[in-house]
Backbone as numpy.savetxt, mean C-alpha at the origin, in Angstrom:
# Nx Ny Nz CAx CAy CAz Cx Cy Cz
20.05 -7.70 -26.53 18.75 -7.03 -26.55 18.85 -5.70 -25.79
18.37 -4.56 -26.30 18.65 -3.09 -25.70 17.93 -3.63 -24.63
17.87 -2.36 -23.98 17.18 -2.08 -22.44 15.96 -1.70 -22.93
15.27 -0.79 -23.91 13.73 -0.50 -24.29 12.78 -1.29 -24.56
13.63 -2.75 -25.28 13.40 -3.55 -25.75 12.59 -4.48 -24.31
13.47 -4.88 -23.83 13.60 -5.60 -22.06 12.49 -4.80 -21.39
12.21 -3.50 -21.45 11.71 -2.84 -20.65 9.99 -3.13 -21.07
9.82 -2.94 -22.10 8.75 -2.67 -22.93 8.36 -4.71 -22.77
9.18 -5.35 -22.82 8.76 -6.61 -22.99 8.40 -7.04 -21.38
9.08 -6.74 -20.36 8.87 -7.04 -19.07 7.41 -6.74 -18.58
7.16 -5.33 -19.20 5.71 -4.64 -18.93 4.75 -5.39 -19.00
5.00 -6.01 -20.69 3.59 -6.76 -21.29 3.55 -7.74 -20.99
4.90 -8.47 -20.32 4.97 -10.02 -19.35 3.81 -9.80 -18.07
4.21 -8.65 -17.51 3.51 -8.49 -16.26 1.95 -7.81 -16.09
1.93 -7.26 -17.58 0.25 -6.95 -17.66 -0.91 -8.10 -18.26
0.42 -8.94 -18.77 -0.97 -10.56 -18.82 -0.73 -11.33 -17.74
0.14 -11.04 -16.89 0.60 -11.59 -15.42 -0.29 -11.05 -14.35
-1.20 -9.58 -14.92 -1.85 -9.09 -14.20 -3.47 -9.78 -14.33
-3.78 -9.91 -15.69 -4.76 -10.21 -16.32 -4.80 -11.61 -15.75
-4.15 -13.01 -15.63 -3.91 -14.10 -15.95 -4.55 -13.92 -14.13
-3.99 -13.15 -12.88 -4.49 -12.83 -12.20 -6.04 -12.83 -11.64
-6.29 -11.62 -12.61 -7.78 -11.36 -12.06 -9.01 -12.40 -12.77
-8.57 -12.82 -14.20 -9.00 -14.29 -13.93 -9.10 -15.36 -13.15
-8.26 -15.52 -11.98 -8.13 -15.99 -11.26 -9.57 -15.99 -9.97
-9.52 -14.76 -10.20 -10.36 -14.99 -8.80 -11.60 -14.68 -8.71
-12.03 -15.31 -10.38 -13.61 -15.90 -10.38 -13.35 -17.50 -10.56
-12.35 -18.11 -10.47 -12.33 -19.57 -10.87 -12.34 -20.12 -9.36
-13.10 -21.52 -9.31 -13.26 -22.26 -7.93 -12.03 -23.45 -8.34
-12.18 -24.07 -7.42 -12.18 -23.48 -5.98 -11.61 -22.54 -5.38
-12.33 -21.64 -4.67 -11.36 -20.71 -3.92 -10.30 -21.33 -2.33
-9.45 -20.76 -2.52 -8.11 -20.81 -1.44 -8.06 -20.33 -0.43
-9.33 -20.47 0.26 -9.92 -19.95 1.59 -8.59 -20.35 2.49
-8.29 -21.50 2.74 -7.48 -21.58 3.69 -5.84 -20.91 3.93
-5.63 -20.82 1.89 -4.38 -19.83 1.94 -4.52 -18.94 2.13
-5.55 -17.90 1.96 -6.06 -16.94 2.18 -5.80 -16.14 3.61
-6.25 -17.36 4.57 -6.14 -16.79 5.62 -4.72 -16.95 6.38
-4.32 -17.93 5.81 -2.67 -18.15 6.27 -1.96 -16.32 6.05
-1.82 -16.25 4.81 -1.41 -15.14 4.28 -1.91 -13.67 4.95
-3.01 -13.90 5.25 -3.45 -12.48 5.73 -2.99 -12.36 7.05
-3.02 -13.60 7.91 -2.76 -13.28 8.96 -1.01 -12.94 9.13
-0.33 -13.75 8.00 0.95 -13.92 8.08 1.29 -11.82 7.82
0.78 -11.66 6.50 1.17 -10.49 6.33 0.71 -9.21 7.47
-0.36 -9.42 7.83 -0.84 -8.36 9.16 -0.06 -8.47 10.11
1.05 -9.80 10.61 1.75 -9.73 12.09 3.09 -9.50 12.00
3.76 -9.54 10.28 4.49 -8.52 10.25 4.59 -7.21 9.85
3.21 -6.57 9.61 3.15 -5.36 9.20 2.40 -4.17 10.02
2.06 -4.98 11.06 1.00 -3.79 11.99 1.71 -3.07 13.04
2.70 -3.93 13.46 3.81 -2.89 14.92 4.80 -1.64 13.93
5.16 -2.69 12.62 5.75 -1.22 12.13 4.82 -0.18 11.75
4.13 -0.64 10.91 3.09 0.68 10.29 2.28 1.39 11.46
2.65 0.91 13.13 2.44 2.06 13.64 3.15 2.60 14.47
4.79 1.90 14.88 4.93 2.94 14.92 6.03 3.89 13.86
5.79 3.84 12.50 5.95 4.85 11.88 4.92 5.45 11.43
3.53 5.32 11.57 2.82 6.17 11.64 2.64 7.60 12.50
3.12 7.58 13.75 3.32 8.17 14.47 4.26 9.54 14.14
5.29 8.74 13.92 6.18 10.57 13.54 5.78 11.22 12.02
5.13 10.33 11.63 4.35 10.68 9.99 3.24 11.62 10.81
2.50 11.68 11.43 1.57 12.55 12.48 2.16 13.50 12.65
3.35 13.22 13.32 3.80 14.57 14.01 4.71 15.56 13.08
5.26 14.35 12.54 5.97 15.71 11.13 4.79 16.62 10.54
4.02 15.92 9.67 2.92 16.74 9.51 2.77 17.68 10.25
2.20 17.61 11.58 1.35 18.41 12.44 2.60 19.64 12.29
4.04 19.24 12.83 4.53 20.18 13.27 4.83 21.45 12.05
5.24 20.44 10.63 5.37 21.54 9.39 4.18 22.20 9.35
3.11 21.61 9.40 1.33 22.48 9.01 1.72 23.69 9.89
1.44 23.18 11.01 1.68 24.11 12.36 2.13 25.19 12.10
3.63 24.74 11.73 4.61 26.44 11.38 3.90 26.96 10.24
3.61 25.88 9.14 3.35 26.95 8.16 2.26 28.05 8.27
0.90 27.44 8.69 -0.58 27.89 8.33 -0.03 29.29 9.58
0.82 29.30 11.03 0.92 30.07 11.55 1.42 31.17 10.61
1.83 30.93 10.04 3.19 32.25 9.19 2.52 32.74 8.26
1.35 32.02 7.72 0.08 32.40 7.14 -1.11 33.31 7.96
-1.14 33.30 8.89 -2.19 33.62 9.94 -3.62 32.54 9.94
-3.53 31.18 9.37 -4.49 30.71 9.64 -4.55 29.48 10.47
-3.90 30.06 11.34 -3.40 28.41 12.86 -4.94 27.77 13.10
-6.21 28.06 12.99 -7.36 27.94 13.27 -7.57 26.51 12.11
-6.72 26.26 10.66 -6.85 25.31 9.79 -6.00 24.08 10.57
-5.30 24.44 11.30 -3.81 23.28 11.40 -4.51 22.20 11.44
-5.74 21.78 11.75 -6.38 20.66 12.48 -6.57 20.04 10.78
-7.76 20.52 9.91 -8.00 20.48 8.69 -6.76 19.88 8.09
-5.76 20.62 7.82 -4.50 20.70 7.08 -3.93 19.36 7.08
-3.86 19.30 8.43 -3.26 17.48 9.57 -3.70 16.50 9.11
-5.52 16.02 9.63 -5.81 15.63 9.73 -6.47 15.20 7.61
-6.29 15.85 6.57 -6.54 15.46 5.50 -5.19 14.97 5.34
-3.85 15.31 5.20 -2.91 14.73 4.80 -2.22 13.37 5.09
-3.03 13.28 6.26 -2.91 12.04 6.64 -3.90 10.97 6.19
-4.69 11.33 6.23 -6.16 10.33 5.59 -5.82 10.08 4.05
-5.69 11.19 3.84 -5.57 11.05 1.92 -4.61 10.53 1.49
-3.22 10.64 2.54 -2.03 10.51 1.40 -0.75 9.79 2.38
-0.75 10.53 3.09 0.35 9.79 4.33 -0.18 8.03 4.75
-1.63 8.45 5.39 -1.82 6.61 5.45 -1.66 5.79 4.61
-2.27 6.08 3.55 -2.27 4.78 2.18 -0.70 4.48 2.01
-0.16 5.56 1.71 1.13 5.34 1.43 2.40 4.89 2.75
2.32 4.66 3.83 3.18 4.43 4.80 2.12 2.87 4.74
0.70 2.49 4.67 0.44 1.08 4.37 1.28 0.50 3.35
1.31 1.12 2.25 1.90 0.39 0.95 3.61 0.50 1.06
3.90 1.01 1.72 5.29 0.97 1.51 5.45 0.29 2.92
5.01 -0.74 3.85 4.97 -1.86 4.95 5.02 -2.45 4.21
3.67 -2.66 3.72 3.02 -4.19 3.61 3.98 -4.36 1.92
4.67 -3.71 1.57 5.63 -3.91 0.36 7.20 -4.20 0.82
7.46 -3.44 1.86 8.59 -4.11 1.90 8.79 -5.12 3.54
7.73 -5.77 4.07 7.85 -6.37 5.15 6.81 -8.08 4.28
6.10 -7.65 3.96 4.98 -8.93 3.19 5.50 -9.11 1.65
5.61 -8.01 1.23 5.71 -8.50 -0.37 7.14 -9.04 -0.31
8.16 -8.88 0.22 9.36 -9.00 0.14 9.31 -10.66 0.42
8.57 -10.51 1.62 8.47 -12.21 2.25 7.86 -13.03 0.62
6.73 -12.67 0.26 5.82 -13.14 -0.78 6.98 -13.58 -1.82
7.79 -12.57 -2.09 8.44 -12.73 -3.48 9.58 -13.96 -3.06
10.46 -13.85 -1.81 11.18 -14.79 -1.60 10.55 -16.41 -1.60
9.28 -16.25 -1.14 8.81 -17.37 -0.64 8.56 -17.80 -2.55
7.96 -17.61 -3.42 7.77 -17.73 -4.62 8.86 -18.25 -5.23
10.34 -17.07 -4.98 11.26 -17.57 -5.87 12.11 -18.62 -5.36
11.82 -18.86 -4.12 12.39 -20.16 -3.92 11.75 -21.48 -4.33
10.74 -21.50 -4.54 9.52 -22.45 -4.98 9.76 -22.17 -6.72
10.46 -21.42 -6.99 10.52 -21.80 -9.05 11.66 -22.35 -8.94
12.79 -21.73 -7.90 14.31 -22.48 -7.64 14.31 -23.91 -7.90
13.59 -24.12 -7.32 13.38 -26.02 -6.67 12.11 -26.28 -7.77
11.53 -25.69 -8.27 10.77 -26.46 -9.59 9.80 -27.29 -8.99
8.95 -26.25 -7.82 7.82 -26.57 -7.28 6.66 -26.47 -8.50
6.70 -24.97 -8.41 5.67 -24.39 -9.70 5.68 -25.21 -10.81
6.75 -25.94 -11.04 6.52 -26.23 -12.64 5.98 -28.34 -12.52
5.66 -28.19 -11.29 5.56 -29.37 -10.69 3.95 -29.49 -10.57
4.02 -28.15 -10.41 1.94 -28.11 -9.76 1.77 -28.08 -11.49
2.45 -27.22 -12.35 1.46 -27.06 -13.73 1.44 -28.61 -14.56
2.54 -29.78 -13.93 2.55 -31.35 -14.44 1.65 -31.55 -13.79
1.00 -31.45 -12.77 -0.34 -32.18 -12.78 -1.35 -31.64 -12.56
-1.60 -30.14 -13.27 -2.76 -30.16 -13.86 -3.09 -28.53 -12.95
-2.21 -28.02 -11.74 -2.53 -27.02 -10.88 -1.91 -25.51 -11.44
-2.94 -24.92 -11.25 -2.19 -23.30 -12.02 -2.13 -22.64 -10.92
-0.42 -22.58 -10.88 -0.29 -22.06 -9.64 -0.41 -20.54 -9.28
-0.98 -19.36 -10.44 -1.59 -18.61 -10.35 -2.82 -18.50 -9.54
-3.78 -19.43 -9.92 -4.75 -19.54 -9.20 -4.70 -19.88 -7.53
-3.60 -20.91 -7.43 -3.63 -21.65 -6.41 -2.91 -20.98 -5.75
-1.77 -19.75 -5.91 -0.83 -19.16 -5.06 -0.71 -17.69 -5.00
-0.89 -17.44 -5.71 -0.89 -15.76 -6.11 -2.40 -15.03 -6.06
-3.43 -15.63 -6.37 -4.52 -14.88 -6.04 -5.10 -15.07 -4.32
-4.81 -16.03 -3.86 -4.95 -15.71 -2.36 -4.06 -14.63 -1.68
-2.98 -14.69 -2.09 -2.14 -13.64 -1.87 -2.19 -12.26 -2.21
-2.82 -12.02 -3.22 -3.49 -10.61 -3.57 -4.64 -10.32 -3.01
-5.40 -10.92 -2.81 -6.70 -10.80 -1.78 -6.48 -10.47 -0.64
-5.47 -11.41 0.20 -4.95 -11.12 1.28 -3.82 -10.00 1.53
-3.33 -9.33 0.31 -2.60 -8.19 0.83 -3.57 -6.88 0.50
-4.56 -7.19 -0.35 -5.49 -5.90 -0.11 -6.58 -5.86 1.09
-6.97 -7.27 1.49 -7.69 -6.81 2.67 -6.97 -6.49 3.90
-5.34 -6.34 4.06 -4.89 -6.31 5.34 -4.19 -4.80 4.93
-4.33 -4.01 3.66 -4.04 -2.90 3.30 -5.02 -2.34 3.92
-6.44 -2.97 3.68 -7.70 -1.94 3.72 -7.48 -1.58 5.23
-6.94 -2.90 6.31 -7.32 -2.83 7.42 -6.36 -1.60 8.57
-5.58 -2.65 7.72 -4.26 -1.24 7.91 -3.81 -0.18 7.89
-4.51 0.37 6.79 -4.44 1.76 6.48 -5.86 3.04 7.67
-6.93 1.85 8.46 -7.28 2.64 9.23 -6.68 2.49 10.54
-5.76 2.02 10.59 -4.84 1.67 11.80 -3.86 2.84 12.08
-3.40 3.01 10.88 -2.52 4.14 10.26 -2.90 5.54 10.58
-4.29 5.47 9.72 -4.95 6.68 9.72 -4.96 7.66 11.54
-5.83 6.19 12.19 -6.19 6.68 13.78 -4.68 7.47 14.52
-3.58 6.57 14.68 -2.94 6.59 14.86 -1.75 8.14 14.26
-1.82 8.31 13.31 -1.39 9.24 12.58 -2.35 10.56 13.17
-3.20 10.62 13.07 -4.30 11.34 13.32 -4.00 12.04 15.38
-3.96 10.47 15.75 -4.10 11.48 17.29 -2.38 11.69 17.18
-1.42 11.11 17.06 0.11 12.13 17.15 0.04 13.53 16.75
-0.52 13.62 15.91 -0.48 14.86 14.91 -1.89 15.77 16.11
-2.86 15.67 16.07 -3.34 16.00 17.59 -2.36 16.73 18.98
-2.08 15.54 19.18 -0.59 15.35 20.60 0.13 16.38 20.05
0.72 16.22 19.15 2.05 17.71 19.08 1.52 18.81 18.91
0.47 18.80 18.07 -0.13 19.94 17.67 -0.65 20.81 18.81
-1.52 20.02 19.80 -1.89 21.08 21.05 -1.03 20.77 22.40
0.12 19.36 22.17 0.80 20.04 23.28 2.18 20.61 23.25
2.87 20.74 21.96 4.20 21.25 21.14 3.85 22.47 21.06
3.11 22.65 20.08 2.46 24.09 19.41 1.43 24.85 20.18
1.05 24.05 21.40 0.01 25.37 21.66 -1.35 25.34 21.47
-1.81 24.64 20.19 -2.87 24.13 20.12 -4.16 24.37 20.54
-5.43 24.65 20.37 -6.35 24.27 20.71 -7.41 23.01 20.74
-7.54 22.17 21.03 -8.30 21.08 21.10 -9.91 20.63 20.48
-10.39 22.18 19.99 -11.78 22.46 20.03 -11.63 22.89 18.70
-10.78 23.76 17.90 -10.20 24.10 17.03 -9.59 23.32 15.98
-8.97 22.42 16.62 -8.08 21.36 15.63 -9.22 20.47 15.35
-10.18 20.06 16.05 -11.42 19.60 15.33 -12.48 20.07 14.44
-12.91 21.25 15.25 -13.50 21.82 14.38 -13.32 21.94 12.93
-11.93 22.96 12.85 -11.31 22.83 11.35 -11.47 21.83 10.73
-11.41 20.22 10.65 -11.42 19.05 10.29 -12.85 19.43 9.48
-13.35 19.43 10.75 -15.26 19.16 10.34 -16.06 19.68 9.30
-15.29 21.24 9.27 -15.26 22.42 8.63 -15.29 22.10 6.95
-13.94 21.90 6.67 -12.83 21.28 5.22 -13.49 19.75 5.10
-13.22 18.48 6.26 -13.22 17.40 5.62 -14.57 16.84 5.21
-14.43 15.53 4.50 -15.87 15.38 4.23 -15.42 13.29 3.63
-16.54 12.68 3.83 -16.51 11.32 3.70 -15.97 10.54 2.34
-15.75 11.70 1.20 -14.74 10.74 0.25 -13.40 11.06 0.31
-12.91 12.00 1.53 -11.68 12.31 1.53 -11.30 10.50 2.48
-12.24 10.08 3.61 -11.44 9.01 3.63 -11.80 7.65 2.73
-12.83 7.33 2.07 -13.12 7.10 1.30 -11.68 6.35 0.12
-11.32 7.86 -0.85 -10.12 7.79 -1.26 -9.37 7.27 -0.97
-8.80 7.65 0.39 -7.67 6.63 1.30 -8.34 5.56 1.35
-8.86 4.65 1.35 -9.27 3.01 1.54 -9.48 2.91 0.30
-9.70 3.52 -1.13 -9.72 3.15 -2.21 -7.83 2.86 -2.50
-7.04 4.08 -2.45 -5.69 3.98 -2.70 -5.26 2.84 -1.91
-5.36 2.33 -0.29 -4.70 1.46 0.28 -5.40 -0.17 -0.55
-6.48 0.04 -0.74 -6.90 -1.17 -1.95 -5.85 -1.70 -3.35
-5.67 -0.66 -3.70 -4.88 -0.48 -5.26 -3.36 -0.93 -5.00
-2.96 0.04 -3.83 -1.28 -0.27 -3.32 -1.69 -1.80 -3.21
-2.20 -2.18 -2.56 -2.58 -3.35 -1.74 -2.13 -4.41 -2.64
-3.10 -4.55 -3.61 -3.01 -5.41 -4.67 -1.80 -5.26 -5.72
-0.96 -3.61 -6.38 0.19 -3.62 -6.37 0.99 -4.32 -5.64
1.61 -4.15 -4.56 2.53 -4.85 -3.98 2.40 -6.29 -3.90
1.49 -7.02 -3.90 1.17 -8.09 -4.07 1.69 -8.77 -5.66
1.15 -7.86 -6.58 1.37 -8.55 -7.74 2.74 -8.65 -8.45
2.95 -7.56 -8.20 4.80 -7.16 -7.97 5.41 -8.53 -7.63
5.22 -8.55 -6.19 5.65 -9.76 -5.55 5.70 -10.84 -6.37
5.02 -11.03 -6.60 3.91 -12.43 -7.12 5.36 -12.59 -8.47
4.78 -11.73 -9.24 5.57 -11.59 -10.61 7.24 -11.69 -10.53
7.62 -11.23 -9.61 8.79 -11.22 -9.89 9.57 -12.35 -9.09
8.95 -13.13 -7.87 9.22 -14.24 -7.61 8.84 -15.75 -7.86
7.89 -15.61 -9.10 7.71 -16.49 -10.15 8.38 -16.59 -11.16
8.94 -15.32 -11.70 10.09 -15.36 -12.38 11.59 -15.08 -12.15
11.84 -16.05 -10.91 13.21 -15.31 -10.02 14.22 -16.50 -11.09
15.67 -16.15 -11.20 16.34 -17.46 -11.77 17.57 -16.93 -11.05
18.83 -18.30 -11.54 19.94 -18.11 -10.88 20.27 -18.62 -9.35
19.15 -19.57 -9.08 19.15 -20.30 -7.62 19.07 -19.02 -6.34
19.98 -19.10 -5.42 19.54 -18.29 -4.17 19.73 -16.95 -4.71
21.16 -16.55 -5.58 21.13 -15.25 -5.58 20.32 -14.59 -7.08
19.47 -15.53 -7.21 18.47 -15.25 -8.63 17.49 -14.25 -7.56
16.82 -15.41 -6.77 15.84 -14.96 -5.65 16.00 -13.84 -5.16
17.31 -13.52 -4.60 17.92 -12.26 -3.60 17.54 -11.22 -4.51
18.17 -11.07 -6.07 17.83 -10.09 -6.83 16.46 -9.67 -7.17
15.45 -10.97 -6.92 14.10 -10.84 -7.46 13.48 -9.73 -6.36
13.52 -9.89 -4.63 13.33 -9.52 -3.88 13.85 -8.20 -3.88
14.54 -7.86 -3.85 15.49 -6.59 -4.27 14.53 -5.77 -5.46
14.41 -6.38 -6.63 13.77 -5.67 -7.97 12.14 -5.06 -7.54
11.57 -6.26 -6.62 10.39 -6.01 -6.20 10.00 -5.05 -5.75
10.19 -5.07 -4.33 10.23 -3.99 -3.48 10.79 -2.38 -4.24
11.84 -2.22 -5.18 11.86 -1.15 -5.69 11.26 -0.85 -6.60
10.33 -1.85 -7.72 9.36 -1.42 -8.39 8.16 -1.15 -8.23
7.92 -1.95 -6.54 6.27 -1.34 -6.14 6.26 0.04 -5.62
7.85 0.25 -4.91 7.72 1.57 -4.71 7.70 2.68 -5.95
8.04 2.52 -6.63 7.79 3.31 -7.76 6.43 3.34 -8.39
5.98 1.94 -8.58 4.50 1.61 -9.29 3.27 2.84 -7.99
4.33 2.81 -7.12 3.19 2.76 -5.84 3.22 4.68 -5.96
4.00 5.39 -6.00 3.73 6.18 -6.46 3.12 6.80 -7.36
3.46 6.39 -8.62 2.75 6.77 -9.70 1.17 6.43 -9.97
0.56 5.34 -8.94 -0.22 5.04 -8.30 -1.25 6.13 -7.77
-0.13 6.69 -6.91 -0.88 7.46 -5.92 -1.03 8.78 -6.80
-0.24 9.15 -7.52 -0.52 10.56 -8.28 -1.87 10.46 -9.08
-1.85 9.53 -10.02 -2.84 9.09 -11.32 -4.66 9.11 -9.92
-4.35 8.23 -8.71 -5.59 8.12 -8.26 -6.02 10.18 -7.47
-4.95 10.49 -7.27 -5.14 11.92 -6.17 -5.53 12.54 -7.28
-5.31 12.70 -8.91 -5.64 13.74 -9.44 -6.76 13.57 -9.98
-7.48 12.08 -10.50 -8.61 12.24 -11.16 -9.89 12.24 -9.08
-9.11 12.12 -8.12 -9.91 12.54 -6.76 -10.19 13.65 -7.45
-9.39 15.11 -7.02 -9.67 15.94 -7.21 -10.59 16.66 -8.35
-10.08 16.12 -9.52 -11.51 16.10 -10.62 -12.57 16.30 -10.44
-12.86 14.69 -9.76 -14.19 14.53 -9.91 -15.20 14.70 -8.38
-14.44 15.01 -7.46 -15.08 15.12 -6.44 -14.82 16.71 -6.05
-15.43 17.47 -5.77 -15.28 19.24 -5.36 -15.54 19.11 -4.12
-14.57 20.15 -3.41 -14.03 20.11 -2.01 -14.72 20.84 -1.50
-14.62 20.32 -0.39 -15.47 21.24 0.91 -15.19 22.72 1.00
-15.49 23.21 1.05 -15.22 25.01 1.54 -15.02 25.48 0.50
-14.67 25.14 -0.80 -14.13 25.79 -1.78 -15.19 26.40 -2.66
């Protein structure tokens, strides 16, 4: 079977894999208790990293804005400049690329070891869809610890980029806010908690999908985990482009 073939067929596996999903999570009973297993599981390995790589994600920012808007003559924006790139586009995306390769990675192993051993096909003999029962708590729970996360990110990202900015560069303190206040406006963060929603549930389903369909015993699994993580990062991009451009569309920017 070509590769277009495989490719094109994998898609439509995973877009009624998506569907088969969100059916899911109007059907009762709900999985309150996995729910919270999962959320908490995925938030305590994803919150020390996502901040501190949030941090030099701050300060890179701050410091490129910095040079640039100076070489421009408009050092009076740096604050503006900072403080949107991080809200809009740096947070969501340093959430989704954690909670994808620290939770989803876990998610997908934990799955494909459970088709290994012919758990799953154990729950559907008596009567349990383990869609319902395993994968939609798990998507719930990686978008609400995206949502939570990504203002964790944000704060955090936000005062580094601050810190270098007025004590690296020189900075003004009164200025780097102002500018913000000036330019930003409430669907710029908005956006960001819409995108860390979307990643959220990406990486999740990713997961989900590809360690339900892991084969080949341990090193079936290893590969599933592996495939995952590099297709949410990709999904997770193309993600983020498709949501930033119909932003811009439909919402008109401050100052402009």
């Amino acid at each position: 079977m070509s590769w277009p073939v495989v490719v094109v067929r994998s898609a439509g596996e995973f877009f009624a894999f998506c569907l088969d999903a969100l059916r899911g999570l109007f059907r009762r009973p709900v999985q309150v208790r996995e729910f919270v297993q999962q959320a908490w599981f995925i938030s305590s390995v994803s919150i020390l990293p996502a901040a501190l790589v949030s941090i030099p994600f701050g300060a890179v920012i701050a410091l490129q804005l910095g040079s640039l808007v100076r070489q421009l003559g408009a050092q009076s924006f740096t604050g503006a400049a900072s403080v949107l790139a991080v809200v809009r586009e740096a947070g969501p995306i340093v959430t989704a690329l954690i909670i994808a390769g620290a939770g989803g990675s876990a998610i997908c192993a934990d799955l494909g070891s459970r088709k290994i051993r012919e758990e799953l096909d154990a729950m559907q003999v008596l009567g349990i869809d383990p869609i319902q029962r395993l994968v939609v708590p798990r998507v719930l729970a990686s978008m609400l610890v995206a949502v939570l996360l990504n203002g964790l990110v944000s704060v955090v990202g936000v005062s580094g980029g601050y810190l270098f900015n007025v004590v690296m560069q020189g900075g003004t303190p009164g200025a780097y806010l102002a500018s913000f206040q000036a330019l930003g406006q409430l669907p710029d963060l908005l956006v960001g908690e819409v995108k860390a929603v979307l990643f959220g549930a990406a990486a999740a389903l990713v997961a989900c999908y590809k360690g339900m369909n892991a084969r080949g015993g341990p090193k079936g699994v290893g590969d599933a985990v592996n495939q995952s993580v590099v297709l949410t990062f990709m999904l997770l991009f193309a993600l983020n482009f498709v949501v930033t451009a119909m932003y811009f569309q439909l919402v008109p920017q401050k100052g402009s």
